[in-house]
C-alpha positions as CSV (number, residue, x, y, z in Angstrom):
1,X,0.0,0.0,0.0
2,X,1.2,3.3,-0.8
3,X,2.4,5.7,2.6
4,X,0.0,8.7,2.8
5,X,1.7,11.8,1.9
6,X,2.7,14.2,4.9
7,X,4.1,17.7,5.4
8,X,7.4,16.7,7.2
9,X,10.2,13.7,7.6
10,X,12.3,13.5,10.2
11,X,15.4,11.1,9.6
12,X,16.9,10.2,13.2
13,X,14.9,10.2,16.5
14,X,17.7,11.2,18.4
15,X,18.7,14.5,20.3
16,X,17.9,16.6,17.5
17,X,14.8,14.9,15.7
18,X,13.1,13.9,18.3
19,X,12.8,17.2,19.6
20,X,12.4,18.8,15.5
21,X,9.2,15.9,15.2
22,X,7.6,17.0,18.5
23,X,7.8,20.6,17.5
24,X,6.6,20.2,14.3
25,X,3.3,17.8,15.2
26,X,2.4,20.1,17.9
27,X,2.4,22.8,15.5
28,X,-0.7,20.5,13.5
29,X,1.8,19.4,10.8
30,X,1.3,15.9,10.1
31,X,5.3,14.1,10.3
32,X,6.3,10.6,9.6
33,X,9.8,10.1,12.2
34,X,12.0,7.3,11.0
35,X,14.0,5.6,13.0
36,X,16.8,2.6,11.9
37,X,16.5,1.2,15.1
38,X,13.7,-0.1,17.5
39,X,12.8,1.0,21.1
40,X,15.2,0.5,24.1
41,X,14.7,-0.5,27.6
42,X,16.9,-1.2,30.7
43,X,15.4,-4.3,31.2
44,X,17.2,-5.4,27.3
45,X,20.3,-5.8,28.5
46,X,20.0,-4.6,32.6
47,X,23.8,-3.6,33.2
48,X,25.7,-5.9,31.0
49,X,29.1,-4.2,31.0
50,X,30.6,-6.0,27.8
51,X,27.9,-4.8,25.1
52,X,27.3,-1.3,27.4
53,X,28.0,1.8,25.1
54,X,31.1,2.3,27.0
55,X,32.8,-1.1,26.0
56,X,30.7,-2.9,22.8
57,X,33.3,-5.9,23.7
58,X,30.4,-8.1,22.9
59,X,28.2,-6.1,20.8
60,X,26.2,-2.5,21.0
61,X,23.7,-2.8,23.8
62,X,21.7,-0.1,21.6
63,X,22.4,-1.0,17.8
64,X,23.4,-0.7,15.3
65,X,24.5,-4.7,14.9
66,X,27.6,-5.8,13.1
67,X,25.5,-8.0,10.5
68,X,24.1,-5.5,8.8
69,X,26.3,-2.4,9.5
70,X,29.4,-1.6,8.2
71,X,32.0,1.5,8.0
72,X,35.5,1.8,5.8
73,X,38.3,4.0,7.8
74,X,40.9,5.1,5.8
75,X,44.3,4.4,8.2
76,X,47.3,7.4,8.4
77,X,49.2,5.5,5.6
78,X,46.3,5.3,2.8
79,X,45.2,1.9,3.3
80,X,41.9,1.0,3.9
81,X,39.5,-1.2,6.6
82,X,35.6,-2.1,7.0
83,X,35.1,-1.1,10.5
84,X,32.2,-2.8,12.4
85,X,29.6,-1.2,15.0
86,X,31.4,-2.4,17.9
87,X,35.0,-1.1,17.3
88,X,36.2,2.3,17.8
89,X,36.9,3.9,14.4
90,X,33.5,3.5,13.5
91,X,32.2,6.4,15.5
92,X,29.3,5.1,16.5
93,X,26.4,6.4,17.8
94,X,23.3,4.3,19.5
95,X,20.6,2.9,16.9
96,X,17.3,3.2,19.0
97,X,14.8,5.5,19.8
98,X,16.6,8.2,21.6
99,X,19.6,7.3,20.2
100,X,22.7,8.3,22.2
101,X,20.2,9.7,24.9
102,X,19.2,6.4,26.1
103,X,22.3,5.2,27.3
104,X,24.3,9.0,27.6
105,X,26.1,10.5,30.3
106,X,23.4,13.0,30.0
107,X,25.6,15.7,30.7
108,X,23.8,19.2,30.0
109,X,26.2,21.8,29.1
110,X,25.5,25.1,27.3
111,X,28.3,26.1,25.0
112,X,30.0,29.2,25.9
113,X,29.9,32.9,24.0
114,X,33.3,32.4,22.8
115,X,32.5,28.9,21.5
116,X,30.3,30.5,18.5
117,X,32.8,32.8,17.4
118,X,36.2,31.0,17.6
119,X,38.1,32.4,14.5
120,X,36.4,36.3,16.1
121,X,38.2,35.1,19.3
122,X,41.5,33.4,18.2
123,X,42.3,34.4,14.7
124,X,43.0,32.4,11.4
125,X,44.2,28.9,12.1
126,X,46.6,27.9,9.4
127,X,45.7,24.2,8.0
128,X,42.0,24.5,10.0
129,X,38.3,25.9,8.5
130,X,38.1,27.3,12.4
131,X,35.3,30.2,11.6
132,X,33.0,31.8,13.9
133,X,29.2,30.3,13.7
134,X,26.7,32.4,11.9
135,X,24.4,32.9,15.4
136,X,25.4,33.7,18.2
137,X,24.9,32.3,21.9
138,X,22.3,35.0,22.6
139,X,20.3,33.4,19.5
140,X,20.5,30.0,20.7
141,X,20.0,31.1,24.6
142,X,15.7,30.6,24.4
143,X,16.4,27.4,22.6
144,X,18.9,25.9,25.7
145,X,16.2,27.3,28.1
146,X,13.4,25.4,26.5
147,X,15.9,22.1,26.5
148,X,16.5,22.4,30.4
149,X,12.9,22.7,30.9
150,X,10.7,20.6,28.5
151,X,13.5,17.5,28.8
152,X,14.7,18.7,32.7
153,X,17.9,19.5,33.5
154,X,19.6,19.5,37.0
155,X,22.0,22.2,37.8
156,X,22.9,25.2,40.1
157,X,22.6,28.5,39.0
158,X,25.6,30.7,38.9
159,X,27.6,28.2,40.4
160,X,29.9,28.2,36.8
161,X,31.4,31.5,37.3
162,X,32.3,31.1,33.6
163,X,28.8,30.4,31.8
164,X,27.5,32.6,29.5
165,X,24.2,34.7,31.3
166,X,20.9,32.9,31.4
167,X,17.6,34.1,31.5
168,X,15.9,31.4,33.7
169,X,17.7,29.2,36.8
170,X,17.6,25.3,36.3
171,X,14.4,23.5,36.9
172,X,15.8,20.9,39.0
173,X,18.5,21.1,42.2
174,X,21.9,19.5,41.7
175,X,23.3,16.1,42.4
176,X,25.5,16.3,45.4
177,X,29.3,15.4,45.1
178,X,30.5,11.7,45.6
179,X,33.1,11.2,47.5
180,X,35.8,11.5,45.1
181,X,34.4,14.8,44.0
182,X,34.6,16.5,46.8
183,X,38.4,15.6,47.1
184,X,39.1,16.8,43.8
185,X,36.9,20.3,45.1
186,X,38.6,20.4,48.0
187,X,42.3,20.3,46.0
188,X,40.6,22.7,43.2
189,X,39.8,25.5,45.6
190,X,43.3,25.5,47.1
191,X,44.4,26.3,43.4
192,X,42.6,29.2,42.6
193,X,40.0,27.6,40.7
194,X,36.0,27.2,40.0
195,X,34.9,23.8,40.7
196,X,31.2,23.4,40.7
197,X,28.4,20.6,39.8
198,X,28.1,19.2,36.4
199,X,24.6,20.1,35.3
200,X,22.7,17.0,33.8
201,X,19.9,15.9,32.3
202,X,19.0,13.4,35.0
203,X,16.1,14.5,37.5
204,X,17.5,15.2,41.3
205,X,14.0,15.1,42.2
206,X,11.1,14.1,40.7
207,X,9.9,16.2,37.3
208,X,7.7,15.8,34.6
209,X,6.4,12.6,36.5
210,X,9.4,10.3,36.4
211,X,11.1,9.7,39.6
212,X,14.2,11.1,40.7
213,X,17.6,9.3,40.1
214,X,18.8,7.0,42.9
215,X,22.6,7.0,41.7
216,X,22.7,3.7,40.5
217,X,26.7,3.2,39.6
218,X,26.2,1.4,35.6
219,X,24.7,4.5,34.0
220,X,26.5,6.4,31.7
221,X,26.6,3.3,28.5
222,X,23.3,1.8,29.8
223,X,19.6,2.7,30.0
224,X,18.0,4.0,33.4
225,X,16.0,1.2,34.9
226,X,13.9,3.7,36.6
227,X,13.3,6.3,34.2
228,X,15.0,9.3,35.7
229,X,17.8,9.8,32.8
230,X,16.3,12.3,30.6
231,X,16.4,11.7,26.8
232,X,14.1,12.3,23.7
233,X,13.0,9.0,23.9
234,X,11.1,9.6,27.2
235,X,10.1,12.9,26.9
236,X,9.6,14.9,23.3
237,X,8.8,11.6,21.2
238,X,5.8,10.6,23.3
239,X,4.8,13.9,23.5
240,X,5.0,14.2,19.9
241,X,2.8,10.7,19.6
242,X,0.1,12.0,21.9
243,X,-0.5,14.8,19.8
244,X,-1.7,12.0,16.6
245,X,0.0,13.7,14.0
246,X,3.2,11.8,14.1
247,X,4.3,8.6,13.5
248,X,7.1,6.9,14.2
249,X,8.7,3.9,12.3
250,X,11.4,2.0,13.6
251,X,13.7,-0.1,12.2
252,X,13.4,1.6,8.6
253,X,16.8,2.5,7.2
254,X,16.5,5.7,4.8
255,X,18.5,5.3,1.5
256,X,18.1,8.6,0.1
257,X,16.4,11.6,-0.3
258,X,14.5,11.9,-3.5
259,X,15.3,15.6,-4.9
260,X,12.8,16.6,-7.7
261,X,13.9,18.1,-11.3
262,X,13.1,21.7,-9.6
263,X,15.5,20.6,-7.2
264,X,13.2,20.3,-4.0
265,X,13.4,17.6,-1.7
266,X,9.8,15.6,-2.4
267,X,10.5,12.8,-0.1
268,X,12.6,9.8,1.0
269,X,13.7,6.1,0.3
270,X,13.5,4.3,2.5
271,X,13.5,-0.3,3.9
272,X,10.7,-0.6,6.0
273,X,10.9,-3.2,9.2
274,X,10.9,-6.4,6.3
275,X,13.3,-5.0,4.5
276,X,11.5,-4.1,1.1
277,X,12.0,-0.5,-0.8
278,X,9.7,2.1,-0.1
279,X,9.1,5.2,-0.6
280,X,7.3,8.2,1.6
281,X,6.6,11.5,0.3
282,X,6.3,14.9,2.2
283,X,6.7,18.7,1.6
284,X,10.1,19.3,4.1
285,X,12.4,16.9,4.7
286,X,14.8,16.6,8.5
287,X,17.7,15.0,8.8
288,X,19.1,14.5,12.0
289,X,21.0,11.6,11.8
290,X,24.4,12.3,13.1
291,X,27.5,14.2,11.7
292,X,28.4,10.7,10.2
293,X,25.0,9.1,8.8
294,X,23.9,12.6,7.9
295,X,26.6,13.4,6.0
296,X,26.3,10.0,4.0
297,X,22.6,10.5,3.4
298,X,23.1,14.0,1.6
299,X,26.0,12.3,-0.2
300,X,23.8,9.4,-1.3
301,X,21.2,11.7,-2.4
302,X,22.1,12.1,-6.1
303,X,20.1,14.2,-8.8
304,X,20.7,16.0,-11.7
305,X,20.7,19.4,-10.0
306,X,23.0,18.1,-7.3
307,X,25.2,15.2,-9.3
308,X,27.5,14.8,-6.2
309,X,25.3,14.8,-3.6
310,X,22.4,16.8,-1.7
311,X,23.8,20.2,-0.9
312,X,27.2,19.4,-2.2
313,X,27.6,21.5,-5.3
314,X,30.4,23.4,-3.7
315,X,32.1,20.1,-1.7
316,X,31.0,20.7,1.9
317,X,29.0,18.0,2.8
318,X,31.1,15.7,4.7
319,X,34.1,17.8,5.2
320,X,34.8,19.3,8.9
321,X,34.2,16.1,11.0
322,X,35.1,16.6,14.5
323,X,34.7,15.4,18.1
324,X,36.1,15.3,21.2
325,X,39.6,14.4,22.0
326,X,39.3,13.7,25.7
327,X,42.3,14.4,27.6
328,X,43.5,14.1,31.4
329,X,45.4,12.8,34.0
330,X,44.5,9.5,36.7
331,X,46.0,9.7,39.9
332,X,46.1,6.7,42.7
333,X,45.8,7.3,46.2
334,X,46.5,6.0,49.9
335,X,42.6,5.6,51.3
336,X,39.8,4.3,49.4
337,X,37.6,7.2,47.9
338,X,35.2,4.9,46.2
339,X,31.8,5.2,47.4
340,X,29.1,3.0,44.8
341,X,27.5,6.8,44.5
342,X,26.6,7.3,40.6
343,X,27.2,7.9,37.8
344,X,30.2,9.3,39.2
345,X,30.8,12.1,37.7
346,X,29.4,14.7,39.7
347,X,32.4,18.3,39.5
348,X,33.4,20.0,36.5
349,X,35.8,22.4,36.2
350,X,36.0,25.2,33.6
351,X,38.8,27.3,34.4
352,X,40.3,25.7,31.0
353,X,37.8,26.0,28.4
354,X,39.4,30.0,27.1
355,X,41.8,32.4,28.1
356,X,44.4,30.1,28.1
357,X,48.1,31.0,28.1
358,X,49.1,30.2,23.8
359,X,46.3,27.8,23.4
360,X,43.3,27.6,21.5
361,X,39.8,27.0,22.9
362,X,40.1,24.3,26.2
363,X,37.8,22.1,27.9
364,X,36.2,21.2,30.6
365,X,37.8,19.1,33.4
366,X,35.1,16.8,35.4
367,X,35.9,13.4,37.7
368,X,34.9,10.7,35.7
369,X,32.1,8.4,35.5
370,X,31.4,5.3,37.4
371,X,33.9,2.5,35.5
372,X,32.9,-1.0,35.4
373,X,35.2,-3.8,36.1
374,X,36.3,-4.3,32.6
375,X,36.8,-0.7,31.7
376,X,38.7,-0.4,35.0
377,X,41.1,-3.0,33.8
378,X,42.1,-0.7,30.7
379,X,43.0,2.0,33.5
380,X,46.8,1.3,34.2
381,X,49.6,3.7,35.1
382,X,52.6,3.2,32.0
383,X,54.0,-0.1,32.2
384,X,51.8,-1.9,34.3
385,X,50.8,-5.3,33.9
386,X,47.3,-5.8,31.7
387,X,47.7,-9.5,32.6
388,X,48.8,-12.2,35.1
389,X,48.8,-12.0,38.8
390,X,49.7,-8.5,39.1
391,X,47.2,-7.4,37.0
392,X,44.3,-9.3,39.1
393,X,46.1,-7.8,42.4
394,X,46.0,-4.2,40.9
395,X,42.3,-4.7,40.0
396,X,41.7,-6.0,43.7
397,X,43.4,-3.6,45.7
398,X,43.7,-0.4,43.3
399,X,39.7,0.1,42.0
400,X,38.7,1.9,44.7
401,X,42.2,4.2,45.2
402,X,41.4,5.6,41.5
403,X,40.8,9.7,40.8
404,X,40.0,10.4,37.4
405,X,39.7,14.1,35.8
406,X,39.6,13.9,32.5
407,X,37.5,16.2,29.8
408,X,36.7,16.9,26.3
409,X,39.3,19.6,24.1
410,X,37.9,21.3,21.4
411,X,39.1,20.1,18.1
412,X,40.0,22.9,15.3
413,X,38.3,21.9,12.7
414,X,40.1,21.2,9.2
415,X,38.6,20.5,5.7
416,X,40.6,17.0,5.4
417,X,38.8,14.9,8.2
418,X,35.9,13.9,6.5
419,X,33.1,11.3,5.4
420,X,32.6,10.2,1.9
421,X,30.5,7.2,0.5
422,X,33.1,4.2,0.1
423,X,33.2,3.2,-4.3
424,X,32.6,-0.8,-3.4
425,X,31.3,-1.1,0.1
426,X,28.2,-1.7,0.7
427,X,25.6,-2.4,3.5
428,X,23.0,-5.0,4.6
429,X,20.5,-3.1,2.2
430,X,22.5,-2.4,-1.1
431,X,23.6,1.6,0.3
432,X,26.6,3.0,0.0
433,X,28.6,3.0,3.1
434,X,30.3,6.1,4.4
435,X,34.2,6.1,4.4
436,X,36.1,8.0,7.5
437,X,39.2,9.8,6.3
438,X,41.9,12.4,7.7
439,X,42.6,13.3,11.2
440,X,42.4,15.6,13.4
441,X,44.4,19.3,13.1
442,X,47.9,19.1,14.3
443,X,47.5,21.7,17.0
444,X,44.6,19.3,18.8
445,X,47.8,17.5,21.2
446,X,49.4,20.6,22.1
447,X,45.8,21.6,23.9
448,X,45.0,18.3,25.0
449,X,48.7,18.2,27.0
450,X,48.1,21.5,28.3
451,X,44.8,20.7,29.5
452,X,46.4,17.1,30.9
453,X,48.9,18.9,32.8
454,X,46.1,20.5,34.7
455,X,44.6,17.3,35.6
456,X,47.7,16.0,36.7
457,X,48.2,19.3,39.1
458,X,44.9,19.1,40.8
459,X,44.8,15.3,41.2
460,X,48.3,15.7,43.1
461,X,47.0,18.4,45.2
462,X,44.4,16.3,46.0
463,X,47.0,13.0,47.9
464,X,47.6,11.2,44.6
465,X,51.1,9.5,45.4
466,X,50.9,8.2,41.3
467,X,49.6,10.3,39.0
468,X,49.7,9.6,34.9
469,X,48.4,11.5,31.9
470,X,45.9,10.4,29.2
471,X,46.8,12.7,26.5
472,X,44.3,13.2,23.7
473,X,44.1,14.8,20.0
474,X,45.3,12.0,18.2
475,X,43.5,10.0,14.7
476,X,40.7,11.2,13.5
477,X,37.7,13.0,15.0
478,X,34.4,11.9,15.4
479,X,33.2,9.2,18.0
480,X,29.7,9.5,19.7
481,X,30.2,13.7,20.2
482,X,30.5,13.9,16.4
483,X,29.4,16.7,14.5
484,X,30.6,19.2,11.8
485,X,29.7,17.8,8.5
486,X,26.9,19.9,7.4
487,X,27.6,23.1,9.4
488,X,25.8,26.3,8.9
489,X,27.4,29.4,7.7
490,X,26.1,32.5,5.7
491,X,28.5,31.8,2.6
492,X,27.5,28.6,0.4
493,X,30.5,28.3,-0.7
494,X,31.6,27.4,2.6
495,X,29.0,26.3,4.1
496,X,26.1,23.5,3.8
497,X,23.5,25.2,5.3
498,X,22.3,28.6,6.2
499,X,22.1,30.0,10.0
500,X,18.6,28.1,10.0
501,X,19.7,24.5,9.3
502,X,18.4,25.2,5.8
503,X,20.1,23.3,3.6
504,X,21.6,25.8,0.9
505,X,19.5,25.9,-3.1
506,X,17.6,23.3,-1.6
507,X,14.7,25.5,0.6
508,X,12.8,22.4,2.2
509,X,15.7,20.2,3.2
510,X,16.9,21.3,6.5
511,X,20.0,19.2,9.0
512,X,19.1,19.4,12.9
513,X,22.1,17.5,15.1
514,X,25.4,18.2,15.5
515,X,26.2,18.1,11.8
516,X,25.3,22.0,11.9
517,X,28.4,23.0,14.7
518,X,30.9,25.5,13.1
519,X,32.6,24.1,16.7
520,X,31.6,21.8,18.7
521,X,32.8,23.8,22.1
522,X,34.5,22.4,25.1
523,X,31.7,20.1,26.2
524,X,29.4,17.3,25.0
525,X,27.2,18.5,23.0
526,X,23.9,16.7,23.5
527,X,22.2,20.0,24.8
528,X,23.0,22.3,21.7
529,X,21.7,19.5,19.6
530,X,18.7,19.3,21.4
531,X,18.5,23.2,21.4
532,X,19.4,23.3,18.0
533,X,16.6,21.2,17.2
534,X,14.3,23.6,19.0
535,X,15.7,26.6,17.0
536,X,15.3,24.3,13.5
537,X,11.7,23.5,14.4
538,X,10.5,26.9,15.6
539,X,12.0,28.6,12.0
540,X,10.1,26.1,9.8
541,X,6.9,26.3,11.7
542,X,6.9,30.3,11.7
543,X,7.9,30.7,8.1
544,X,6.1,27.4,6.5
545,X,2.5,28.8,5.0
546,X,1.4,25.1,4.1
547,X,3.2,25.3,0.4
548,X,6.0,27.1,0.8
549,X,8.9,29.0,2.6
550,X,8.4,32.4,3.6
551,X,11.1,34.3,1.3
């Protein structure tokens, strides 16, 4: 049976289309919200460490699944792999509803002023596309306050001495500090800085009618068995449901976007739940897929108006990928400090994220989530056993003497780390899979050692007799905080879309994730997705007359 034609697609019902599809239907248009993956719950895979999200030793928890799934990395020296789901240079992100927000950290940070206008704020870059975003903070600030409220967000207000001015406090205290936080506050005080609780999207009380957390250690790679982590999955989707003018289909994979001979977007292809072609129709098309699967899409998306791709007349689609390179120190020390109090990471620090001494942009320091067992076994100081009997004595007698404080840098973007569609490869379904190529600027380690070195001092002011540094910036980009690959700028020539998310000569196909960031700032990004989505929705549904764009 033919699908019923509808005003809007949304590809992705993750932090950005989750919240683009609820905004939409509660505005009366009628949206179809494809998701390639199905619906997730706690009780799937309870807290299974070796297929969490933080691990995949035996498989994602969340999807996607190495049978059908496939990515090719290109390695430094030109030669070529097929990476699978569950190995790291596939920069995955979770195939379910909710995506990554199911099984998240859920940290909730706003990006800083300075984060939107980088190049404004450091200069030209030589080797990087760093450029300042086309909005500004102030134009996104409504957009973060709506995210903190409709999803909930725990925090303190004005606690960050460093965050950019808000309009409207958090809706929701914050988590107090776990032991090994408040060590790590204690030594960060006596240094001159601004420690202070992370804010999160995970209730401290109870909000919106789903409980408060109860700090259960295997969160940040796992569903909440209660309810209290705060994703799109449990908040905008149904919301969007209830209102009966979307629907959501899971398990669909979308192929391409079918561009008309006017050069409109008229709909998508898509494999349904049985695997057979279809085809759904609609006057705007969303894609918020991630930097990675978005970018691929577009490029997919062949016509004779755009022969290389969606949006890719002038060769942006694709180009820009970035991440995080996390960087930091681990320090051991005398008395256990391990408390079972979760997720663990409770203290950020942001002394680091600008206004550093001959480096570009920073990060954000925090102690680190709760680790497992087997992640805990990857945690060694340089030259430690990974095996044998001193490796089972330092798991014994060392997992509750660990500090952590580690953070994400803020790559520089550069035009050479980037997703194309692989020649040969293909995937379960026939498509063209993407292929991962470049690396990250060559500045990225000098900022990731400087902001390692800061680790290190604090966690030795804090009593750790053995400290070592995890120094970041290395490879390429990308990995679950990936974005970049369609980012919005004013000039189509360098640029895939404009300020709006709308995708450039192509006035009903709009991006809304991370693909969008100019940056991607000094923190995860899950909450400027989410915000961004907001902004995305609320332009098409004030300037979208039932036929048209507003011009």
């Amino acid at each position: 049976m033919k699908n019923k034609h509808v005003n809007a697609i949304v590809v992705g019902a993750g932090a950005g289309g989750g919240v683009v599809a609820k905004e939409l239907a509660e505005a009366g248009l009628s949206v179809v919200l494809f998701e390639r993956g199905g619906w997730a719950t706690y009780d799937d895979h309870d807290d299974d460490e070796l297929i969490s999200q933080r691990t995949t030793v035996l498989g994602n928890a969340f999807g996607p699944d190495n049978e059908r799934h496939r990515r090719v990395l290109v390695n430094s020296d030109g030669t070529t792999r097929i990476v699978l789901p569950n190995e790291g240079g596939y920069s995955n992100n979770a195939a379910c509803v909710g995506s990554g927000t199911v099984s998240y950290g859920a940290m909730a940070w706003r990006f800083m002023e300075k984060d939107f206008k980088m190049k404004t704020t450091y200069g030209h870059v030589e080797g990087s596309t760093l450029e300042d975003w086309p909005i500004s903070y102030f134009d996104l600030e409504p957009f973060y306050e709506k995210a903190e409220w409709e999803i909930g967000v725990s925090g303190l207000n004005g606690a960050n001495p460093f965050e950019a001015p808000r309009n409207k406090p958090f809706p929701m205290p914050p988590f107090d500090y776990n032991r090994s936080a408040g060590v790590i506050y204690d030594a960060a005080k006596r240094l001159g800085f601004s420690p202070f609780p992370i804010p999160m999207l995970r209730n401290s009380v109870r909000y919106d009618g789903r409980p408060a957390c109860y700090r259960m250690r295997s969160c940040v790679g796992f569903a909440c068995p209660v309810n209290a982590k705060n994703g799109t999955h449990n908040t905008v989707i149904p919301k969007a449901l209830k209102t009966g003018n979307c629907e959501l289909r899971i398990n669909c994979q979308v192929a391409e976007i079918i561009i008309d001979e006017k050069g409109h977007a008229s709909g998508v292809k898509y494999f349904d739940d049985k695997d057979k072609g279809r085809i759904q129709t609609a006057d705007i098309v969303i894609v918020a897929a991630a930097a990675v699967e978005t970018a691929r899409l577009l490029l997919n998306s062949k016509s004779r108006m755009f022969p290389n791709g969606a949006g890719n007349n002038n060769d942006w689609v694709g180009r820009n990928l970035q991440g995080h390179a996390y960087t930091g120190a681990h320090g051991l020390v005398k008395d256990d400090l391990y408390d079972d109090v979760g997720p663990g990471a409770t203290l950020a620090i942001c002394d680091f994220n600008h206004d550093n001494p001959g480096i570009i942009g920073g990060g954000a320091l925090c102690n680190e989530f709760t680790a497992m067992p087997y992640l805990f076994s990857k945690m060694r100081p340089p030259g430690a056993k990974r095996w044998g009997p001193e490796h089972k004595e330092y798991q014994r007698s060392k997992y509750k003497k660990l500090l952590r404080l580690h953070g994400p840098f803020q790559e520089i973007p550069n035009f050479s780390a980037r997703v194309t569609i692989d020649p040969q490869v293909k995937d379960h379904w026939g498509i063209p899979v993407p292929r991962l190529s470049g690396s990250r600027h060559s500045y990225d380690p000098i900022g990731c050692q400087y902001m390692s070195d800061r680790a290190e001092e604090i966690l030795k002011e804090a009593g750790a007799y053995h400290t070592w540094q995890s120094v970041g910036g290395r490879g390429l980009g990308g990995g679950q905080h990936q974005a970049g690959t369609a980012r919005m700028g004013n000039d189509p020539k360098t640029s895939v879309t404009n300020k709006y998310g709308q995708v450039h000569e192509i006035d009903n196909l709009f991006v809304a994730d991370g693909s969008l960031h100019v940056t991607n700032g000094g923190f995860n990004p899950a909450l400027t997705i989410m915000a961004l989505g907001y902004y995305v929705g609320d332009y098409i549904v004030k300037n979208w007359n039932g036929t048209k764009f507003k011009s």
